[in-house]
C-alpha positions in Angstrom: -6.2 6.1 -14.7 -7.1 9.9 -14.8 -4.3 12.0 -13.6 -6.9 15.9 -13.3 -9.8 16.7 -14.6 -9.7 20.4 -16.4 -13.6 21.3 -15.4 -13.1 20.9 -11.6 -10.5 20.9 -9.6 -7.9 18.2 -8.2 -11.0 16.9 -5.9 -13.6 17.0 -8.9 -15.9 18.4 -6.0 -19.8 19.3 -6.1 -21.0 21.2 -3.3 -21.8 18.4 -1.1 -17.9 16.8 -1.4 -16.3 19.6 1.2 -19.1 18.5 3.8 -17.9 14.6 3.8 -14.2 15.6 4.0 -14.9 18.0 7.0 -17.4 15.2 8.6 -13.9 12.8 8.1 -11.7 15.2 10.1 -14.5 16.3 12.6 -14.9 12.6 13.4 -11.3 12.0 13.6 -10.8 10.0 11.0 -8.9 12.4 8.9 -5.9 14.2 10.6 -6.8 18.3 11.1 -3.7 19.1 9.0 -4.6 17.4 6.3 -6.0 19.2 3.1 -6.3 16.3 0.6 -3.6 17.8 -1.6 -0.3 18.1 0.0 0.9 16.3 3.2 3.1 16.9 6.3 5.0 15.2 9.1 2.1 16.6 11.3 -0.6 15.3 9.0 0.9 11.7 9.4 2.0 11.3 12.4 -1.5 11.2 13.2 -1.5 7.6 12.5 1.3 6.6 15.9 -2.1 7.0 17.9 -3.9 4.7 15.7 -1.1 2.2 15.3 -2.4 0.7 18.2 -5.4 -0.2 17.4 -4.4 -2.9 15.0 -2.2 -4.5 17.5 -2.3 -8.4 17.8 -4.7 -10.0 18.8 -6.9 -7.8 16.6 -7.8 -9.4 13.6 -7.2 -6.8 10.8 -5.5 -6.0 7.6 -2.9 -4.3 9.6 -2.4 -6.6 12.2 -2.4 -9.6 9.5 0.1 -7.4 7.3 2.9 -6.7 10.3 3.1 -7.6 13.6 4.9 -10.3 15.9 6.7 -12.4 13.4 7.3 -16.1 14.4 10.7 -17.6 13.7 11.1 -21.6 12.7 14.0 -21.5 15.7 12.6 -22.7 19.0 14.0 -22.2 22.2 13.0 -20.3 25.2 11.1 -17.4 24.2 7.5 -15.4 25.3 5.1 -17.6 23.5 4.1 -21.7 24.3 4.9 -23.8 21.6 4.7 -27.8 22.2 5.8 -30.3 24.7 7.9 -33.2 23.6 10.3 -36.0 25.0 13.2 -34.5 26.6 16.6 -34.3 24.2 20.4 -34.4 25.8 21.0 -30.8 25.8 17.1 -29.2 26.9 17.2 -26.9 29.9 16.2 -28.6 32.6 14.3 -26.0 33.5 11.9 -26.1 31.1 10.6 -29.6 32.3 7.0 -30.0 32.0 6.9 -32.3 35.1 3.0 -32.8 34.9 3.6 -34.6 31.0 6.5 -36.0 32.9 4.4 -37.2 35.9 1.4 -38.4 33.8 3.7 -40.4 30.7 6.5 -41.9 33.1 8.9 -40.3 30.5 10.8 -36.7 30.9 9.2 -33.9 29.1 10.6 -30.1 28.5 8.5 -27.5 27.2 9.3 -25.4 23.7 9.1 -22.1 22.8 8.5 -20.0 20.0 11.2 -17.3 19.8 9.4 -13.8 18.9 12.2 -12.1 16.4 12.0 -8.5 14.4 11.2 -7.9 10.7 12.1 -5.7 8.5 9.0 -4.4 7.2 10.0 -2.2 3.2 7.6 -0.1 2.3 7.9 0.6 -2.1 5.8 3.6 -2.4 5.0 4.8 -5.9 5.1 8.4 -6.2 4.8 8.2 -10.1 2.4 10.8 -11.9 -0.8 8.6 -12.1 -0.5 8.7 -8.3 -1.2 12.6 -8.5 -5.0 12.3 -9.4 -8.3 12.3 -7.2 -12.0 13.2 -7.6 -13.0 12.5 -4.2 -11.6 13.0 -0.8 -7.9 13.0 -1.2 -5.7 12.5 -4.0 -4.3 8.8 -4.6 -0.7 10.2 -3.4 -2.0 11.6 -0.8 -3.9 8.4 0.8 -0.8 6.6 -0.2 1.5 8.2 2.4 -1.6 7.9 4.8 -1.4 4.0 4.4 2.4 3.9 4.4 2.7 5.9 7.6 -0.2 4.0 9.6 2.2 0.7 8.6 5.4 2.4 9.6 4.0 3.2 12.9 2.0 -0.4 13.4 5.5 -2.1 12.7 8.0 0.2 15.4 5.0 0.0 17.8 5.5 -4.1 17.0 9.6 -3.7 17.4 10.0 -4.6 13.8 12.3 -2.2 11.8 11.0 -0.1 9.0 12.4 1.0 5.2 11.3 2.3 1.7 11.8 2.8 -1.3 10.1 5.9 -2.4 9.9 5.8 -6.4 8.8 9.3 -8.0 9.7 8.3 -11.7 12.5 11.0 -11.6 14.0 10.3 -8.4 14.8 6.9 -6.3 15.1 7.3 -2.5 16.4 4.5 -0.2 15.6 4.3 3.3 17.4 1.9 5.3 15.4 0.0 8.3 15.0 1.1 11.3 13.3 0.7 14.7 13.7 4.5 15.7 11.2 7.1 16.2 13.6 9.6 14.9 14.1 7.7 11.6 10.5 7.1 11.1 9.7 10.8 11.6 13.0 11.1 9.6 11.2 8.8 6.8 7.9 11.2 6.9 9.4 13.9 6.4 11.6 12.8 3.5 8.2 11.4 2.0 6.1 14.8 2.4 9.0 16.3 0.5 8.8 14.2 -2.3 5.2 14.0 -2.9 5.3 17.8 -2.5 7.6 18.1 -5.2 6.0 15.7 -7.4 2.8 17.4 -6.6 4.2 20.7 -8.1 6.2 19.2 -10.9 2.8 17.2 -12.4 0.5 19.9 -11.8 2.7 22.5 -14.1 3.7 19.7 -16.4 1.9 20.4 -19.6 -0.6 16.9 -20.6 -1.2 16.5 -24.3 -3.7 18.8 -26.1 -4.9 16.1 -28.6 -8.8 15.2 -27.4 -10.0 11.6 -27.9 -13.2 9.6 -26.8 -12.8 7.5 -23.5 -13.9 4.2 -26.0 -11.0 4.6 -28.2 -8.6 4.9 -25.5 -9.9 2.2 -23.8 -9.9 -0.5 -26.8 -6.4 0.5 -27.4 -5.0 0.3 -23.6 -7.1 -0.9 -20.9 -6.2 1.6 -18.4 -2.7 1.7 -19.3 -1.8 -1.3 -17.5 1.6 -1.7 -19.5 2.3 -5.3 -18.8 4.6 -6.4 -21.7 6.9 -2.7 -21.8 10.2 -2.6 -19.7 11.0 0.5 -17.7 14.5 0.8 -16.3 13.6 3.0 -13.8 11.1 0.8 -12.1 13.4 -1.8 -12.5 16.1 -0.1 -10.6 13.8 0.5 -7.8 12.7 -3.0 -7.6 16.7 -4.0 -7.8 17.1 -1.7 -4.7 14.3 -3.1 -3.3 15.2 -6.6 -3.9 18.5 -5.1 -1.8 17.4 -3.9 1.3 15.0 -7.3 1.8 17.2 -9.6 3.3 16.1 -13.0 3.6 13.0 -13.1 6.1 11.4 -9.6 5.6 8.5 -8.1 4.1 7.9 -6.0 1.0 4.9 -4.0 1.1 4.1 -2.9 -2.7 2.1 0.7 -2.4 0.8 1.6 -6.3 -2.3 1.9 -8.4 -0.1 -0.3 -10.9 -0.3 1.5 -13.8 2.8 1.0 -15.4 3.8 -2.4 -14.0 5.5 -5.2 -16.6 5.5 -8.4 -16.4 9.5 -8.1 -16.4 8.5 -6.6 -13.0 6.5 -9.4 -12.1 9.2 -11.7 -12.5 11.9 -9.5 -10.5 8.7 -9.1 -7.0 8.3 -13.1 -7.8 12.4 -13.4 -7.5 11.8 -11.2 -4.2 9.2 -13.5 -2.7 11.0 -16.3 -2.8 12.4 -15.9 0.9 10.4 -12.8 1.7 6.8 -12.0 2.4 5.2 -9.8 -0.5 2.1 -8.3 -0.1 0.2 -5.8 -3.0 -1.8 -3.1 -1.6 -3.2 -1.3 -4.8 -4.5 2.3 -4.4 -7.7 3.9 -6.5 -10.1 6.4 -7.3 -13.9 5.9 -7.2 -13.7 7.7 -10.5 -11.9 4.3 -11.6 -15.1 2.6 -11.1 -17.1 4.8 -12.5 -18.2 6.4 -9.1 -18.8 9.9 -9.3 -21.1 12.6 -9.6 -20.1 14.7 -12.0 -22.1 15.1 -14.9 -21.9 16.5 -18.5 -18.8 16.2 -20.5 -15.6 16.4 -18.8 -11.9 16.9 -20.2 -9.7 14.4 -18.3 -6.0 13.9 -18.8 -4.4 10.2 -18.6 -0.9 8.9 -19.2 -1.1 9.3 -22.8 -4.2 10.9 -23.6 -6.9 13.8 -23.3 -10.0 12.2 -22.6 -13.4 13.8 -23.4 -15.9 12.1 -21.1 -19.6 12.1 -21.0 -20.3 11.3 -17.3 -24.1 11.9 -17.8 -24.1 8.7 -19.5 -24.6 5.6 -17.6 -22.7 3.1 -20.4 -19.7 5.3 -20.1 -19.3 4.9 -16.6 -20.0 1.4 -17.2 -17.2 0.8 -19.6 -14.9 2.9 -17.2 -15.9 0.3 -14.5 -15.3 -2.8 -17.0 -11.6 -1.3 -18.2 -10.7 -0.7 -14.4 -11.9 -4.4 -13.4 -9.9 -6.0 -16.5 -6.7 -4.2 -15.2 -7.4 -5.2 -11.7 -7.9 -9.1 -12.7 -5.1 -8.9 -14.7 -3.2 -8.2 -11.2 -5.1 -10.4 -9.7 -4.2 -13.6 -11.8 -0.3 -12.0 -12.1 -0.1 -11.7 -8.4 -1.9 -15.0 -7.5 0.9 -17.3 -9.3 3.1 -16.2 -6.9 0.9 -16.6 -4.0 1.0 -12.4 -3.3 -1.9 -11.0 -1.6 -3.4 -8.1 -3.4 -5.3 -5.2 -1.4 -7.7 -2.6 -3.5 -7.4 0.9 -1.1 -9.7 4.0 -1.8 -8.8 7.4 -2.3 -12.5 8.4 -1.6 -12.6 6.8 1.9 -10.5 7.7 5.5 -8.2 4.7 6.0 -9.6 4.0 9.3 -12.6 3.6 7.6 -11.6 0.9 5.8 -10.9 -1.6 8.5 -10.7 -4.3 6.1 -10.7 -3.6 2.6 -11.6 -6.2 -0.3 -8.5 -8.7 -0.9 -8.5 -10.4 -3.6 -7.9 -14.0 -3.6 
């Protein structure tokens, strides 16, 4: 919703803010390179350590989001499936001579063969991304929650992609189960986020004030769902390319700027795919903050003069940012999509399992 605030800086920090993001990277939960702002190979390949952790059997996001994929082919493979009557054809050696034994009839044993995904990331690095009050920018936890999924899925043997969407630029990232491509894949992300970092901090915003109430009544948080944008569009065609039949599209964005054309072209995609929405915000969305007095904050389309001393302010910030989120909600849920709500003010690892809405 807010892209910076002119009174404070990216963080919107009081004196106590520094002391929780040091506490986060004392206790490991941050990586030490990070600084909240920019991001590097090194800051995120802090997360192939913690990759591990959400491993099958644990029962997690992460491990619910990627992971050992079951194909609907049996045959001899790691996992038990079912017994049933033997078939011209079954390998003998598969008997299960006790069924055999106890029924009088010849049993073999099934299997369910284990198979990689392809897991594709589409990670919006749009401006709205470029905002935090917090802990970290929305951009910035972004790339944290795509690279702790691009290592959970090649420490899982699945093969990982993207699509990295900046709103000037479209990157495609073919699959892979490499190390050297996922490193290869950080460190084309840092690069872009870097340079959409720079580009949207020196891009001028409009110098036209107006109160949060009238921006609100006219457009809930921006959540343009009737306007078409090519360029999304393209990046939803590539994505729609690289997902061959069987994968699964992982859909990183605060959602800002999605249409309803583009729910129509992820419902097209999860016809034969697995979609999944993981939508990234700012406490400052839900009114959570504790900054005080009037504040200047820039959106999409307007400058916003904020009282955040006043409690039915942050109130109607809260209600705007809960209509757009049910709106996703209800859009999502006709196409049976999960949809994630991530923090920007809170480590990843901190939030084990974050709210889904159903």
């Amino acid at each position: 919703m807010f892209e910076r605030s002119k009174k404070t800086s990216w963080f919107g920090r009081k004196p106590s803010a520094p002391n929780k993001f040091e506490h986060a990277i004392a206790s490991a939960q941050l990586p030490h390179a990070c600084n909240g702002v920019t991001v590097s190979v090194n800051e995120l390949s802090f997360y192939q350590l913690h990759a591990k952790r959400w491993q099958p059997p644990a029962k997690s996001l992460w491990s619910q989001l990627n992971g050992q994929h079951t194909s609907a082919h049996k045959g001899q493979g790691m996992t038990f499936s079912e017994v049933r009557q033997y078939q011209a054809g079954d390998d003998v050696r598969q008997i299960d001579w006790r069924v055999t034994a106890r029924t009088g009839k010849v049993h073999t044993k099934l299997f369910t063969e284990e198979r990689e995904r392809p897991v594709i990331l589409f990670i919006d690095l749009t401006p709205s991304m470029f905002s935090g009050t917090q802990l970290l920018l929305k951009s910035v936890q972004m790339c944290h929650l795509a690279s702790l999924l691009s290592w959970t899925s090649i420490i899982n043997k699945d093969r990982v992609g993207a699509i990295i969407r900046s709103g000037e630029t479209l990157t495609e990232i073919r699959p892979s189960s490499s190390k050297v491509a996922l490193l290869q894949l950080l460190h084309r992300l840092s690069h872009i986020h870097n340079n959409g970092l720079t580009y949207n901090t020196n891009k001028q915003a409009p110098n036209k004030p107006t109160t949060l109430h009238s921006t609100i009544s006219q457009n809930p948080l921006s959540i343009n769902l009737d306007t078409h944008n090519s360029e999304r569009q393209q990046a939803l065609k590539k994505a729609a390319q690289l997902c061959r039949k069987g994968s699964e599209l992982i859909i990183l964005s605060d959602f800002s700027d999605f249409s309803q054309h583009d729910m129509t072209s992820i419902a097209q995609i999860s016809t034969h795919n697995k979609v999944r929405a993981m939508q990234i915000y700012d406490p400052i969305e839900l009114g959570e903050t504790q900054a005080k007095g009037n504040q200047t904050l820039c959106g999409k389309e307007h400058v916003m003069l904020v009282n955040l001393s006043n409690t039915k302010v942050k109130q109607s910030i809260n209600e705007a940012f809960s209509q757009q989120q049910q709106q996703l909600a209800e859009q999502f849920g006709q196409y049976n999509i999960a949809l994630s709500l991530i923090s920007s003010g809170t480590p990843i690892l901190q939030q084990l399992r974050p709210h889904t809405v159903k």
